[in-house]
C-alpha positions as CSV (number, residue, x, y, z in Angstrom):
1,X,-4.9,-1.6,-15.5
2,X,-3.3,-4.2,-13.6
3,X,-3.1,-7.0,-16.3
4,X,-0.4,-9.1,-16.8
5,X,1.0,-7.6,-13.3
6,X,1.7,-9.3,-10.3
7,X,0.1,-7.4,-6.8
8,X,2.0,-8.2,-3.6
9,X,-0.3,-7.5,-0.4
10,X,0.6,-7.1,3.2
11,X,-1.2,-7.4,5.7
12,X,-1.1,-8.0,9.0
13,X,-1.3,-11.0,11.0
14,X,-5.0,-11.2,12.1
15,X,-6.9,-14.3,11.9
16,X,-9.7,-13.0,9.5
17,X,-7.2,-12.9,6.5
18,X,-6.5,-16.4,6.9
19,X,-10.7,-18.0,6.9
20,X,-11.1,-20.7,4.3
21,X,-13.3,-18.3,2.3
22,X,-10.7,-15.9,2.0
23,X,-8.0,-18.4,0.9
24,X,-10.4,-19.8,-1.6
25,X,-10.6,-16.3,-3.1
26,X,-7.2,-15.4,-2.7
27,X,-6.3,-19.0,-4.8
28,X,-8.3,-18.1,-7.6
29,X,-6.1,-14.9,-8.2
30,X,-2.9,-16.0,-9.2
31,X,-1.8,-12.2,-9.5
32,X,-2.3,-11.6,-6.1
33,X,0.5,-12.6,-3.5
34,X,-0.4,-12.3,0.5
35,X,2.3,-11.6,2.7
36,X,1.9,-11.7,6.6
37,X,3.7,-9.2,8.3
38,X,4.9,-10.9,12.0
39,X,2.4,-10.8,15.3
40,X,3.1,-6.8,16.5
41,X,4.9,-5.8,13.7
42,X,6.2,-2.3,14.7
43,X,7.8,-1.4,11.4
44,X,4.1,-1.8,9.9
45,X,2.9,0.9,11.7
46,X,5.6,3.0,9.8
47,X,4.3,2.3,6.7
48,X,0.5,2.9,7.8
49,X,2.1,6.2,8.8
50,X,3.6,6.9,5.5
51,X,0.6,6.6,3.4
52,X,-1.1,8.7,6.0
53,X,1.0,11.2,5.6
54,X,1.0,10.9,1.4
55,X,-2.7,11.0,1.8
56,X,-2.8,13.9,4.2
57,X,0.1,16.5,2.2
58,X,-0.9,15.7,-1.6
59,X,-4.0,13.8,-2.5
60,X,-6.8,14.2,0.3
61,X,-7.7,17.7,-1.4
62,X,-6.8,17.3,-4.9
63,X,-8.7,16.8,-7.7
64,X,-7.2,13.7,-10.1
65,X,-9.9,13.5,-13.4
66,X,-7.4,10.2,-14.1
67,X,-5.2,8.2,-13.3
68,X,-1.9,9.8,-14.4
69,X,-3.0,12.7,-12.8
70,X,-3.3,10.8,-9.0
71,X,0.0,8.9,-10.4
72,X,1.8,12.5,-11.2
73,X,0.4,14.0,-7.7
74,X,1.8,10.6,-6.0
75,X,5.3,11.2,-7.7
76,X,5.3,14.7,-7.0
77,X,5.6,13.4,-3.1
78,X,7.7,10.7,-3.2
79,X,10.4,12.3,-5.0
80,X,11.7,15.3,-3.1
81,X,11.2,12.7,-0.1
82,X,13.4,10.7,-1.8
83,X,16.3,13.4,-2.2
84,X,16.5,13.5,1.5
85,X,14.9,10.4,3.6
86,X,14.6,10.7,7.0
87,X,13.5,7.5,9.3
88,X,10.4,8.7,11.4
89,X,10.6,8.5,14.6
C-alpha cells in the first residue's frame, strides 16, 4: 500500500519518541520521516481536533469492507469542508 511512498510523521515533542531504540527503528525505515512539533505546540491540538472530528461525523459508525471505501467516506468529509473552511476556535 504504501510502497515506493514516503510517510511524514508528527509528533509531538516528548522524550519517548526520541530513546535510542526508537531512532534505531526509525533509521531502518528510510520511508518514514519524524517531524517534532515545538514544546506546547497549540496548533497541534487543532489538528488532534480535526481528526477527531473526521472520526466522530463520518467513519466511527460506518462500515468500509476496503480501503477505497474508508478513502471514499474520508473524501466525502474533507471536501464540502473544503468549499467553505473555517479556523476553529
Amino acid at each position: 500500500m504504501l510502497e515506493g511512498r514516503d510517510v511524514h510523521l508528527l509528533m509531538d515533542n516528548y522524550a519517548t519518541h526520541k530513546t535510542p531504540r526508537v531512532r534505531a527503528w526509525l533509521a531502518r525505515r528510510l520511508h518514514l520521516y519524524v517531524h517534532f512539533t515545538p514544546t506546547s505546540a497549540s496548533w497541534l491540538n487543532q489538528v488532534e481536533r480535526w481528526f477527531a472530528e473526521l472520526t466522530r461525523k463520518q467513519i466511527q459508525r460506518g462500515v468500509h469492507r476496503s480501503v477505497a471505501d474508508l478513502e471514499a467516506d474520508i473524501a466525502a468529509f474533507i471536501d464540502p469542508h473544503n468549499q467553505n473552511p473555517k479556523p476553529y476556535e
